[in-house]
N, C-alpha and C positions, 0 to 999 in steps of 0.2 A: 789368313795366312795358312800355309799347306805345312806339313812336317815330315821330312824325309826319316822315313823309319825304316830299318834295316832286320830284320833278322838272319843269325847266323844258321848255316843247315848242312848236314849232312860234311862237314868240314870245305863246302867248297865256297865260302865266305859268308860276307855279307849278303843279306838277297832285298833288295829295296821294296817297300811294301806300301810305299806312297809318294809323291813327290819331294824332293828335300825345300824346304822354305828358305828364302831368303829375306834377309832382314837387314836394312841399311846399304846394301849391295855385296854384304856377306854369307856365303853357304853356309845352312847348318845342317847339317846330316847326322840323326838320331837312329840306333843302332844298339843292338845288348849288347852289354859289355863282357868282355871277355875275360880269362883268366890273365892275360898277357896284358888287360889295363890295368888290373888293381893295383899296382904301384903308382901311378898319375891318377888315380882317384885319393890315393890315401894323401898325395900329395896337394891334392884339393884339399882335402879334407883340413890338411896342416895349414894354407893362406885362407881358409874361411873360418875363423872362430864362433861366426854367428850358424853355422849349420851346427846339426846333433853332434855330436862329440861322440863319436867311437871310439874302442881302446883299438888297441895295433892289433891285425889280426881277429879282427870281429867279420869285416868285410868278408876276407874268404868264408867266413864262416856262414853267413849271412847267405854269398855268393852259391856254396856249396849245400848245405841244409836246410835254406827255407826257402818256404814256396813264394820268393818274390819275381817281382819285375824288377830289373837290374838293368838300367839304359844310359846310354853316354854319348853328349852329342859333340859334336866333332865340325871344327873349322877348319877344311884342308885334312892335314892328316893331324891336330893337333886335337886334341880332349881339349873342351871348354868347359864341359861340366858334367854332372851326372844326376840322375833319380834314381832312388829305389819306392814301392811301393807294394802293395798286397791288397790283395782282395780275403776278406772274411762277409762267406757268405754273398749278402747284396751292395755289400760295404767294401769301400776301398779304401786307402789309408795310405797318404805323401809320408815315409818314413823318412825321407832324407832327400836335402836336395841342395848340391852346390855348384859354384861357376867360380873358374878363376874369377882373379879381381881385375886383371888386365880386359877379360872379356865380359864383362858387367857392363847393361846398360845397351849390349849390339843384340838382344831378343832370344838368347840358347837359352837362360831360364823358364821364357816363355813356352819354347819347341819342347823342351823338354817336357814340363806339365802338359803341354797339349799331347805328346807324342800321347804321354802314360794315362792321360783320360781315353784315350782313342785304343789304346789296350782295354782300357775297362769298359769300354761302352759295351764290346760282343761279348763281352763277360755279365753282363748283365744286373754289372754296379748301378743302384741307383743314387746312391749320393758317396762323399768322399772326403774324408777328416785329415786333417792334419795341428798338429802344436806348433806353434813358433813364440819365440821369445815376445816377453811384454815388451821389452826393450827394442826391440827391432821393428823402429818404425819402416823403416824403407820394406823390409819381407812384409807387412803387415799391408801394407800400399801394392804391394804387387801383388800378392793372392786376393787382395778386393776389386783388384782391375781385372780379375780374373773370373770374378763371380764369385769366389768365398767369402762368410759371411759368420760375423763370429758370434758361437753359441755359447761358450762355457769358458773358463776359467780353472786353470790347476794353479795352487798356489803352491809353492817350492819346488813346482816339476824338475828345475833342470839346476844344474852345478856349475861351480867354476865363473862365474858368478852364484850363487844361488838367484832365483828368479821365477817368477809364473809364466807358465803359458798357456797363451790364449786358445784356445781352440776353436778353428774353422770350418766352416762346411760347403761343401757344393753339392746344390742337387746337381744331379747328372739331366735330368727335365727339362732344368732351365737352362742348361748349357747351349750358346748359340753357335755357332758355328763359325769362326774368321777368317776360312781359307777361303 
């Protein structure tokens, strides 16, 4: 599978910076997100309980002041979901990652983490962590179909339930290529 990745430049929009993937016979077109999305991010953020849980106004924050990747992929003209992620060093790190629940299951979760590894490769990430809840079997299924692979355990990491999470890892070595 190929992933349409987009960056924004010099304000004269998007600029595509690989094929867009289709999955099921639906476009996904993966693109950084702009200051003009974070209200339908935030609003992801409120129909996915099982992603990290931001306070209101972290994003901009997030968006504005640190050095992450901030990507959002897009069915038509609608946001389906987003990632964010960083590189520390050779290390890269899934900080967040959600999809509507109407578009779960049609592959933007997928495009997504593929877009943001495909950032990290010329970045010269050799492998790439991320937490997800104990509880979330279904996330737990979809990042091992993905290659992640879990190494460690936080116990009371996350709130609102209290809860551990698991910690995963991808080498970037063994990452094989789907498109």
């Amino acid at each position: 599978m190929s992933v349409g990745l987009t960056q924004r430049s010099s304000g004269r929009g998007p600029r595509p910076l690989c094929p867009e993937s289709q999955e099921g016979g639906k476009v996904i077109r993966v693109e950084e997100c702009g200051r003009e999305d974070l209200p339908e991010v935030e609003a992801i953020l409120q129909l996915s309980p099982e992603a990290a849980a931001w306070p209101a106004g972290s994003l901009a924050d997030t968006f504005e002041h640190h050095p992450v990747h901030f990507l959002v992929g897009r069915q038509g003209k609608d946001i389906a979901g987003f990632i964010t992620g960083r590189r520390v060093g050779d290390e890269g790190e899934i900080l967040n990652l959600g999809v509507k629940p109407w578009f779960r299951r049609q592959g933007v979760g997928k495009a997504l983490v593929q877009a943001l590894l495909g950032v990290f490769a010329p970045e010269g990430v050799a492998q790439v962590f991320l937490e997800v809840r104990e509880s979330n079997v279904a996330a737990i299924a979809f990042y091992r179909g993905l290659g992640f692979r879990q190494i460690g355990k936080r116990e009371r990491y996350y709130r609102d339930p209290v809860e551990a999470a698991l910690v995963l890892r991808l080498n970037m070595s063994s990452q094989v290529s789907t498109g």
